[in-house]
N, C-alpha and C positions, 0 to 999 in steps of 0.2 A: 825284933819288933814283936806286940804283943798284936795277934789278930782279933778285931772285932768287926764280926761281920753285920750289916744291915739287909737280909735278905728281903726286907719288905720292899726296900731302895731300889733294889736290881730289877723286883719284879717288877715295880712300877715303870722303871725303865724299860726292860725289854715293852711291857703293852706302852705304851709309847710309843718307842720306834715302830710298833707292830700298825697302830692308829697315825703314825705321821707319814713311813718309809712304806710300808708293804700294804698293806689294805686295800689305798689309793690307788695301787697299780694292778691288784690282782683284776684280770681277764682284763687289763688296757694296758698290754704291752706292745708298741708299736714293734714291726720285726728288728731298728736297730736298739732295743730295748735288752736283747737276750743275744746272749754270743754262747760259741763251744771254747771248752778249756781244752780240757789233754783229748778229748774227744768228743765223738757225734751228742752221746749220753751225757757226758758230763759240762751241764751249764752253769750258767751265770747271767743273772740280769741285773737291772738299772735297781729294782730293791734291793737284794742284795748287800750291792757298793753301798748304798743310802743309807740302808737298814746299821749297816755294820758302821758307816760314821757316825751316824747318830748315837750308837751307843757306846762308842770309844767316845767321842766328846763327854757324853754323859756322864760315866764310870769314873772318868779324870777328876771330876769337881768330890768323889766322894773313897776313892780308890784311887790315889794319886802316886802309890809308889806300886802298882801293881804292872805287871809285863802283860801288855794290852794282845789276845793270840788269834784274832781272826783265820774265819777259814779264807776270805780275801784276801786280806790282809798277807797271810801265809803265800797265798800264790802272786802276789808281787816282790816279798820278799821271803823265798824260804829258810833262811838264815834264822827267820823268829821261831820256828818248830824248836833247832838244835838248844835252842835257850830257856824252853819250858821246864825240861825237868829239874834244871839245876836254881831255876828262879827263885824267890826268896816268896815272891805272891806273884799270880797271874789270875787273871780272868780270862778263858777259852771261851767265845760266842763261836755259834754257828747261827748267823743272822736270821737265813730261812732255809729249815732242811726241811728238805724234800723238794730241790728247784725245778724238779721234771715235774712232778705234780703241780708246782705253782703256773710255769709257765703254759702247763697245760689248760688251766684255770682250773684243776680240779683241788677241792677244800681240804687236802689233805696234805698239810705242811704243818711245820713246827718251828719254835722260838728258842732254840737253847744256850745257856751260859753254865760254864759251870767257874767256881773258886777253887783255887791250886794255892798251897801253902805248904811247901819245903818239899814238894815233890809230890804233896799227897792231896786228892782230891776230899774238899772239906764238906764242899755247898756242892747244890746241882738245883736245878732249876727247865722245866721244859711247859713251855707255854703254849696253848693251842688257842690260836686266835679267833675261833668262830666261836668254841664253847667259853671262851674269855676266861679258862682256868688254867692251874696249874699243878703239876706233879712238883715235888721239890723235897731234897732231903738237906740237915746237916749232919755229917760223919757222928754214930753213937747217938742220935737224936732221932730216929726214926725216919718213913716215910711217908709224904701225907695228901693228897689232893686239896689243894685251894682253890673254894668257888666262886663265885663273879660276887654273890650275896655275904660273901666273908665269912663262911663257914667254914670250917678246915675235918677233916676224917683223915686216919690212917688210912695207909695203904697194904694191902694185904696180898699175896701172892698165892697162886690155885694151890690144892690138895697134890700132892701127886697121882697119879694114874698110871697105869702099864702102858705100856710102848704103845700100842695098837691104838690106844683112845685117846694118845697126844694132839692136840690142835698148835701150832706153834707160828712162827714168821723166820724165813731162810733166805736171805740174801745172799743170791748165787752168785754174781754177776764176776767177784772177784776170784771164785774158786778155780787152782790152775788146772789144768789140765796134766793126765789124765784124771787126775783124781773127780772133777765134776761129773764126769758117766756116771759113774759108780753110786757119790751120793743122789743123785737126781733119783736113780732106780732105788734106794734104799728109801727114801722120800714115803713111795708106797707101804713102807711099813709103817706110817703112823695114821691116824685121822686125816690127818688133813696138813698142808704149808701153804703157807703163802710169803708174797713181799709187797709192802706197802709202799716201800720207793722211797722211805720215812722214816728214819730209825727212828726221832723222837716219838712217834705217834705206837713203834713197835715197841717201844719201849715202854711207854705210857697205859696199852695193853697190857704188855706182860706183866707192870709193878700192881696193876690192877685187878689181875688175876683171872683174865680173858683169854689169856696163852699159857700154855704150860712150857715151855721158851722160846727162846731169839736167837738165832746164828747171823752172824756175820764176818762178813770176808773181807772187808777194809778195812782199817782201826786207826781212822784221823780221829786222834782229840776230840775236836767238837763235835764229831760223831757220837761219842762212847764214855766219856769221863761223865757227866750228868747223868745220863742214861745206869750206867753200871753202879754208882753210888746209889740211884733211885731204887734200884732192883736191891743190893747188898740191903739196906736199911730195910727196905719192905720183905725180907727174910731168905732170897732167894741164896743159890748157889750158884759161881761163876767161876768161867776163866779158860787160859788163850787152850787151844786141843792141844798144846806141848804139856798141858798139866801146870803151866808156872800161871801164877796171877796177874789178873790184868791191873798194867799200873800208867803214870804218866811215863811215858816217852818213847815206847819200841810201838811203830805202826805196822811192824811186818806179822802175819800170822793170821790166824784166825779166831772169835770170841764164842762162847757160846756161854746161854744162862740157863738156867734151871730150877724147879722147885727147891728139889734138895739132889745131895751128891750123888744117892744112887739114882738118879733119874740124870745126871748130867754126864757117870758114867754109860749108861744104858744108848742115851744119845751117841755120844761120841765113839763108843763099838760099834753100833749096830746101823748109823747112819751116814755119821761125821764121819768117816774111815779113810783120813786123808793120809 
């Protein structure tokens, strides 16, 4: 098949679902509205499920031979993860990341889809519902911020800096153990970490050039396939702490991004020391 993508389509779609499924609900969640998955942390609410049918509906009328990869989707059937890489096309949504921050009512969540064609992530798309924009790359075609007024700007990623004056976002939550003491205390050797609770929005930082990188310890899909492409295109350096590169289909390990390589090595000696 010859792929032609229409990313104007998709993004229209995601703000859609974002103004029919999630908006309406944000801070009116009644408590059977929000349930736990695998655990206390990790939720799921009534947007969500809504958010995520609304744009599988949608996607079909225009992407109709595509392997539809919700992150819901995925937890009622996990059989659709083992079928991503070898897919011919698929679209991975992550309806609303960040669902701790949503159901907390706090505005810090995100919209993301990315396009998968023969294994490789093409498009990526991460939408922030309050500023009504979006980060968005296609593979070889740069990265670019689109704003509500339809303007569009590259996106550019910070200078590098020495270790000590890094400012970054570290998602610990999945680091095993003993290895989490260790970085926690290395932590102290840069500027500053934090976690937003958001890849998309740590992402959207980082391709921006507001963080000097992003670590993270879980590597579902619709976590990380938009996010990584937006980051690659906007110039950065990435990839899992085994040294191999991040691709569709292995979720075990961990990701870490970077201005440039020696600043991704620096990290991963000096912090990352898993």
């Amino acid at each position: 098949m010859t792929l032609q993508l229409d990313l104007d389509r998709l993004a229209d779609l995601l703000r859609a679902a974002t103004l029919a499924e999630i908006r309406p609900r944000w801070r009116h969640l009644a408590p059977d509205m929000v349930r736990a998955k695998s655990n206390a942390a990790d939720l799921v609410t009534e947007a969500d499920e809504s958010a995520e049918r609304f744009i599988r509906a949608g996607a079909a009328e225009f992407l109709p031979d595509a392997l539809f990869v919700g992150e819901e989707s995925v937890a009622a059937d996990p059989a659709l993860l083992d079928r991503l890489a070898g897919a011919e096309l698929a679209l991975v949504v992550d309806p609303v990341d960040g669902t701790g921050n949503f159901a907390a009512g706090m505005p810090l969540f995100a919209v993301m889809a990315a396009v998968v064609y023969r294994g490789e992530t093409v498009a990526g798309l991460i939408y922030d519902p309050f500023a009504d924009d979006f980060v968005l790359a296609e593979r070889g075609a740069g990265a670019f911020v689109s704003r509500a007024d339809g303007t569009r700007e590259p996106l550019r990623i910070a200078e590098p800096v020495p270790l000590a004056e890094m400012v970054g976002a570290a998602s610990m939550a999945f680091v095993p153990n003993p290895g989490r003491a260790a970085v926690y205390a290395n932590l102290a050797k840069l500027r500053t970490a934090s976690a937003y609770r958001c890849a998309g929005h740590e992402y959207r930082a980082f391709a921006s050039g507001h963080l000097h990188f992003v670590f993270f310890s879980k590597l579902m899909p619709w976590d990380h396939l938009a996010g990584s492409l937006i980051s690659a295109e906007a110039g950065a350096y990435g990839g899992r702490l085994d040294g191999s590169r991040y691709r569709v289909g292995p979720t075990e390990g961990q990701l870490l991004w970077a201005p440039d390589r020696d600043s991704w090595e620096a990290l991963r000696r000096e912090v990352f020391t898993l």
